[in-house]
C-alpha positions in Angstrom: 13.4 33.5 19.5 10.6 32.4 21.8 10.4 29.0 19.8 14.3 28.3 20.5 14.2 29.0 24.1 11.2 26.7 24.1 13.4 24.0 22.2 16.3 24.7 24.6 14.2 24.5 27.3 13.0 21.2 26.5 16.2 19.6 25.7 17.4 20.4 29.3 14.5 18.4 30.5 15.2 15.0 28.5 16.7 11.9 29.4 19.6 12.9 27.3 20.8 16.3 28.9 20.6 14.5 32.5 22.4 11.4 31.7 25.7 14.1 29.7 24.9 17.0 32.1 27.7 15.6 34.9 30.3 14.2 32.7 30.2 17.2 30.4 30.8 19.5 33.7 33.3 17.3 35.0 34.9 17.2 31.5 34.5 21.2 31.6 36.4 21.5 35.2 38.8 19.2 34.0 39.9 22.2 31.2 39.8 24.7 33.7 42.0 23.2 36.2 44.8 22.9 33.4 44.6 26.6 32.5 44.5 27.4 36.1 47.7 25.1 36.4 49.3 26.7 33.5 49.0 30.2 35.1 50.6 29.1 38.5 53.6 27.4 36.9 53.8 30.8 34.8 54.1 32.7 38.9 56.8 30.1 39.7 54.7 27.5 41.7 56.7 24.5 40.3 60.1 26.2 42.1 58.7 27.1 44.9 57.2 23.4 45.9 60.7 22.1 45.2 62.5 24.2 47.4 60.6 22.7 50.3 59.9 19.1 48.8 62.2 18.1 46.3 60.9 14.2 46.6 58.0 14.9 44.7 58.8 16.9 41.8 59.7 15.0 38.5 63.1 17.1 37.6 63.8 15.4 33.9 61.4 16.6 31.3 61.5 13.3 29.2 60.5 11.2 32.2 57.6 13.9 32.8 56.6 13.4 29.2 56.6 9.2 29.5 55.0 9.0 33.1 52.4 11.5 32.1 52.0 9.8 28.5 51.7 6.3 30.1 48.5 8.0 32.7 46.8 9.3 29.3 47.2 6.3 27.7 45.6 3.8 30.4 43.1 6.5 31.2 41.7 6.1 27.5 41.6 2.7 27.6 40.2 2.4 31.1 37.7 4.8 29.9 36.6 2.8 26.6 36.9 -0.7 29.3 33.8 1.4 31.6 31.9 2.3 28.6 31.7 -1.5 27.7 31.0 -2.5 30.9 27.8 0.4 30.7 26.8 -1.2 26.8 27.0 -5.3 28.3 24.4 -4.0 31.7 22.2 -2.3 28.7 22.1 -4.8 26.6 21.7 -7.4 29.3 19.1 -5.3 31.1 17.2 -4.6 27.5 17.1 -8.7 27.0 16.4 -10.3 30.3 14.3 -7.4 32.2 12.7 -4.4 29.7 14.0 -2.1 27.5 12.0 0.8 29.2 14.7 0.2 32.1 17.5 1.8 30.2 16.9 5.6 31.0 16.9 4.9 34.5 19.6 2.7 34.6 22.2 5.3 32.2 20.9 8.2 34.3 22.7 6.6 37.0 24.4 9.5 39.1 27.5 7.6 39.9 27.7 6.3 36.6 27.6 9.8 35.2 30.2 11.0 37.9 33.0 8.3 37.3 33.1 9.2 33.2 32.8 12.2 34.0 36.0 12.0 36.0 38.2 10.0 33.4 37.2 12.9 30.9 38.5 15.2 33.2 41.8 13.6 33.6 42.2 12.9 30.2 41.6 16.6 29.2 43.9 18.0 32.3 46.7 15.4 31.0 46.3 16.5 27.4 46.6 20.3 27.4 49.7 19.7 30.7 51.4 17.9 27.9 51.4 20.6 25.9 53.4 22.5 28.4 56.2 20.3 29.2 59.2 21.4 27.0 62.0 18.0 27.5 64.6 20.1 26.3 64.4 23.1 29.2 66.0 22.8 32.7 64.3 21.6 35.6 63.0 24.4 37.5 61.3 25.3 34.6 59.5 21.9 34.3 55.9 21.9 35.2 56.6 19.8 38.3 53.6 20.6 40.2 51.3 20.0 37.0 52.4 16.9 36.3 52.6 15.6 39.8 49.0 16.7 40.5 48.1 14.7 36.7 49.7 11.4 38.2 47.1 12.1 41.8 44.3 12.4 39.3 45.4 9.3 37.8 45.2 7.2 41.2 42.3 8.9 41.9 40.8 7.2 38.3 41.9 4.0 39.8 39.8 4.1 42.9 36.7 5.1 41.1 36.8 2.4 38.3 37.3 -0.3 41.4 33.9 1.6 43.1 32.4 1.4 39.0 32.9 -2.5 38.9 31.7 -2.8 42.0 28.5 -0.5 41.6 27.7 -1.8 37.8 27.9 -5.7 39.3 25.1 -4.5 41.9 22.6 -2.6 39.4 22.3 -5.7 37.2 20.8 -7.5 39.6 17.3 -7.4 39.5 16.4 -7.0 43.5 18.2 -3.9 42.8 16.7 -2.8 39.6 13.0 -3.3 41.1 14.1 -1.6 44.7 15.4 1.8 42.9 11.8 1.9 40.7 10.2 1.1 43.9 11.9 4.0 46.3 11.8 6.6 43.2 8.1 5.6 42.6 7.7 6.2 46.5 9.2 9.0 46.5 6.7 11.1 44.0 3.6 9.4 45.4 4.6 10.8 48.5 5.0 14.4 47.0 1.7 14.1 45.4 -0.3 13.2 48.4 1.4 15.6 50.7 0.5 18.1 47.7 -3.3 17.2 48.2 -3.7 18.1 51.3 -6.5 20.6 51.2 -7.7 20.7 47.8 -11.0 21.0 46.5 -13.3 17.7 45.2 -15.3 19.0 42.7 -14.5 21.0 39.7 -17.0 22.6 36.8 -17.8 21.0 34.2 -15.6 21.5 31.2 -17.8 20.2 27.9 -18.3 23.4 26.6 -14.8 24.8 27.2 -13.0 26.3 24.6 -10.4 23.8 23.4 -6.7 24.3 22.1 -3.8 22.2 20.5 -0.5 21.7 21.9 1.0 22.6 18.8 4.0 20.3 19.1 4.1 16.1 20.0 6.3 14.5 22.7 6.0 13.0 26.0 3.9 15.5 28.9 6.9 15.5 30.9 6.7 18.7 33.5 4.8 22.0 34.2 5.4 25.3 35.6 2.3 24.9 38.1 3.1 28.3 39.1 3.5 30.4 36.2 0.2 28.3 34.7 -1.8 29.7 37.5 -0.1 33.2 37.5 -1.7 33.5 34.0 -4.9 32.1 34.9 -5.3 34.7 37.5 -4.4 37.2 35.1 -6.7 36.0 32.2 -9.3 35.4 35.2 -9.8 31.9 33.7 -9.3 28.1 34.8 -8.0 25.1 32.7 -8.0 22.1 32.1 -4.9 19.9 30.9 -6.9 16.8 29.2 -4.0 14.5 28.7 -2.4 12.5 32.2 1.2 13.8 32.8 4.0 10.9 31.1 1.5 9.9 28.3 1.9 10.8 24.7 0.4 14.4 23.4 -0.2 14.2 19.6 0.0 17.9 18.4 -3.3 18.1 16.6 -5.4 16.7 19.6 -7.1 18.6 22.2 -4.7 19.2 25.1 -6.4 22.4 26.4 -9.3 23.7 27.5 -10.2 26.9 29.0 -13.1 28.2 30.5 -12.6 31.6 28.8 -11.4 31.8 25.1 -7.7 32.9 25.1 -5.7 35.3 22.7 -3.0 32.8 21.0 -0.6 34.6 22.2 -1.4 33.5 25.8 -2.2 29.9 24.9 2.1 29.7 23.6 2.7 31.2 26.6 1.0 28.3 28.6 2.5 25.8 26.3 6.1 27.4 27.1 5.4 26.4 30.7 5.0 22.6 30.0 8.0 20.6 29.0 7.6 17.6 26.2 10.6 15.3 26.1 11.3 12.2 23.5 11.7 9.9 27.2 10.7 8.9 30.7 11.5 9.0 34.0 10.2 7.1 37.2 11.3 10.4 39.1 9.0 12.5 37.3 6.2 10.3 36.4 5.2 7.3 38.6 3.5 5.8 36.3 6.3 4.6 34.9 7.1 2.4 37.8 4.3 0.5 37.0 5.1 0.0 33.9 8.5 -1.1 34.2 7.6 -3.6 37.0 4.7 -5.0 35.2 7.2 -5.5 32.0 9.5 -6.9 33.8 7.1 -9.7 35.2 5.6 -10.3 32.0 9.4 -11.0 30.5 10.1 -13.0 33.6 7.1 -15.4 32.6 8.1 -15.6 29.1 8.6 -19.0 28.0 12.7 -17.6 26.7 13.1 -16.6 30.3 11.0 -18.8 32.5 12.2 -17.0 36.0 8.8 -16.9 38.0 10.9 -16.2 41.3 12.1 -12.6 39.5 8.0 -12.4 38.9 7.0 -13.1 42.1 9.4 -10.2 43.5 7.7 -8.1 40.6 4.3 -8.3 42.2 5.6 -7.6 46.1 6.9 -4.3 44.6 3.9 -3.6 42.6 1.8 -4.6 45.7 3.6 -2.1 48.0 3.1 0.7 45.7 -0.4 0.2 44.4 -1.2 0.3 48.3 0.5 3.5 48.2 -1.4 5.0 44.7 -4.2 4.2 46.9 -4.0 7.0 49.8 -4.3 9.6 46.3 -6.7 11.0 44.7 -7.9 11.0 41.5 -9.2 14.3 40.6 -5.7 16.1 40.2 -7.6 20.0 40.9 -4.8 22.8 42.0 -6.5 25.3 43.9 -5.3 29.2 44.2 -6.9 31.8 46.6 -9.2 29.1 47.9 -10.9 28.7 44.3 -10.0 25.5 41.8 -8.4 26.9 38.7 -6.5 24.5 37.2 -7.4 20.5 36.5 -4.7 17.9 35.4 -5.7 15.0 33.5 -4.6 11.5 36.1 -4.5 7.8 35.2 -7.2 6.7 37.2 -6.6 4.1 39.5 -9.1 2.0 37.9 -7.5 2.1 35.0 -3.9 1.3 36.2 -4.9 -1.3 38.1 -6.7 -2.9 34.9 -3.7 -2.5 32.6 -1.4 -4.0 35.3 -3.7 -7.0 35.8 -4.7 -7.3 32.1 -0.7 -7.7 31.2 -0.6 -10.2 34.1 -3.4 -12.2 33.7 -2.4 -12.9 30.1 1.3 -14.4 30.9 0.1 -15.3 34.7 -3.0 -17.3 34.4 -1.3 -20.7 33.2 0.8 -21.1 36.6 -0.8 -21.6 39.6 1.7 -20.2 42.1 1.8 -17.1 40.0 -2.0 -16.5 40.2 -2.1 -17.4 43.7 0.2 -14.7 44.4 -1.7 -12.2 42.6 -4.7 -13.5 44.8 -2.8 -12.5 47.5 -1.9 -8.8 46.4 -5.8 -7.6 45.6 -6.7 -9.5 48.9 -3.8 -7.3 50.8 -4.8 -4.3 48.7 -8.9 -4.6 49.1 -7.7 -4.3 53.0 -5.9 -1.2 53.0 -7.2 2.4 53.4 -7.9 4.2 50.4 -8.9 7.9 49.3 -11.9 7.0 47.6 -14.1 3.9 47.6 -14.4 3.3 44.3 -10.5 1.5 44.4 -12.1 -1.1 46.8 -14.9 -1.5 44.0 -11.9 -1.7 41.3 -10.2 -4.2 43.1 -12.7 -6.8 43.5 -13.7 -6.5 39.8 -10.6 -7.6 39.2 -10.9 -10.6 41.6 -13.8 -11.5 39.7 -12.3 -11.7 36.4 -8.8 -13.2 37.7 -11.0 -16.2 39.2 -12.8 -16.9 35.8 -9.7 -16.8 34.1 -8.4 -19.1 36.4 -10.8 -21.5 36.4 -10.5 -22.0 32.4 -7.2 -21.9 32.3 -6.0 -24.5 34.8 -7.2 -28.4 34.2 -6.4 -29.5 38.0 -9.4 -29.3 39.9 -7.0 -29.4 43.1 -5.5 -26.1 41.9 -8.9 -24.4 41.2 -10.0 -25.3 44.7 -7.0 -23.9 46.4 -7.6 -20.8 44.4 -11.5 -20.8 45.3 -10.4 -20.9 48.8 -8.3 -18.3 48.4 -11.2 -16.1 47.6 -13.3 -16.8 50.3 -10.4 -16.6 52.8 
């Protein structure tokens, strides 16, 4: 039993149970409202709108049955028109930008909420149908069912007009790059509020007992609080030794513990941390630096050739690597003024080589493009940072942009303006 809740507990934290959670609610209203309707026209409330507005009620049971068939009709195919339109700005975003950019993109709120809509129409038109009867006389029609079916209808309209409007803006890739950039914002900002008074230094964990995960899939989440509940209990501290949004292999160390644990408390720790089979930027920044990076990379392809969608590329990645540098890189949680529980971060060292080393490979041949990384470590060496090692980090990675630049361009007019740049 414990195992299934685990499972179920992990499916509600994939991509895929965000991205169905509001059109299958929607979907689910949408059946409620027609049982609801179904028991007011039982109590009469069909007769008693017509007594005071006559205008609106449809009194002819065949012309309820064609207007209302006509709404379900157009709904379904407006609805298979939207889903389309979703599959052509997936498949476009997939080819031209990154592939990693699809979660984010079908996870899309609004998105979610406009299908979710249609289905709910569709299903409140389907199960009113079932209720008209052509051959009965007009005050026992469901007037009020059907004339609230036609509002839902118009109300379809409107939102597909808002759909085409919002799918046109979240192909373009200014768009794309600012939602990364302000969810990426966002959870840098938690995390370094979140710092605020934790401890530096934590014990040294080589002889700690060590324990599988059990299970593979993506860290995604933990329980920070029920982790710590049971460390106080067990009167032990932890160590998770794999970075939150990386991979966890089920037969590699992902625990350690300063105390050797019963195995019945070590699956209760691992039913505290969520694996899923995707990513978000909204609950791993990392990510964001991914995408970006990916995104200039397949900008300075030779089958795309846009260096003006790479440029933009580096400003966002330049805003938020300034950002990654006001946190930390010890990830310690302390509780009652003692550090009990570590969490394995990408150091910032290491995501700044893995952006560079991805850029400096597609980059180094154009001379604008490698100026303009010039320019974000120069911005970046000048900003304040948590720790001085990123400083250090950054100029490494001057160093080794410069020789790369040197062998790789044949002007000596663009090596010298790059030289300056290094010195300026």
């Amino acid at each position: 039993m414990k195992k299934i809740f685990i499972r179920i507990s992990d499916f509600f934290n994939t991509v895929e149970s965000k991205i169905a959670f509001y059109p299958t609610l929607l979907a689910f209203s949408g059946f409620l409202v027609a049982l609801l309707m179904i028991y007011l026209e039982q109590h009469g409330i069909s007769r008693k709108i017509m007594d005071v507005f006559p205008l609106l009620m449809v009194e002819d049971g065949d012309t309820a049955l064609t207007v209302l068939s006509a709404c379900l009709g157009g709904l379904i195919s407006l609805m298979v028109f939207s889903f389309s339109m979703v599959m052509l700005l997936l498949s476009q975003a997939s080819n031209n930008y990154s592939p990693r950019l699809l979660p984010g993109l079908i996870s899309d709120k609004r998105h979610q909420l406009i299908l979710g809509i249609y289905l709910a129409t569709i299903l409140y038109s389907i199960f009113t149908l079932f209720s008209i009867e052509p051959s009965e006389k007009k005050y026992t029609l469901p007037g009020f069912s059907v004339l609230l079916g036609i509002a839902l209808t118009i109300v379809c309209l409107v939102a597909f007009i808002y759909f085409i409007h919002n799918i046109s803006q979240s192909i373009q890739i200014s768009n794309i790059l600012d939602t990364i950039f302000e969810e990426a914002e966002k959870r840098l900002q938690k995390l370094i509020a979140s710092e605020k008074g934790q401890a530096k230094t934590f014990p040294d964990t080589a002889g700690w007992h060590e324990y599988q995960a059990g299970r593979s899939g993506y860290f995604q989440n933990i329980s920070i609080k029920n982790i710590l509940k049971i460390c106080e209990d067990e009167e032990t501290k932890l160590y998770i030794t794999v970075p939150k949004g990386l991979f966890v292999l089920g037969n590699s160390v992902f625990l350690k513990s300063e105390k050797e644990l019963d195995e019945k408390v070590v699956e209760s720790i691992i039913s505290n941390i969520s694996f899923a089979r995707g990513e978000l930027v909204e609950d791993n920044y990392i990510l964001a630096f991914k995408q970006i990076t990916e995104i200039a990379v397949k900008a300075m392809s030779p089958g795309i050739n846009d260096p003006g969608t790479a440029i933009n590329a580096i400003d966002y990645l330049t805003a938020i690597f300034a950002l990654r540098m006001q946190k930390n890189d010890n990830g310690i949680i302390v509780h009652e003024e003692k550090p009990t529980l570590r969490l394995a971060v990408v150091t910032f060292n290491e995501l700044l080589y893995n952006v560079m080393a991805s850029l400096r490979t597609y980059c180094k041949h154009d001379p604008i493009m490698v100026q303009k990384l010039f320019w974000m470590l120069d911005y970046l060496q000048k900003q304040p940072a948590a720790e001085t090692a990123y400083i250090i980090a950054i100029q490494e990675e001057m160093k080794t942009l410069l020789e790369q630049a040197k062998s790789s361009f044949t002007s000596k007019k663009d090596i010298a303006s790059i030289e300056k740049m290094t010195r300026g």
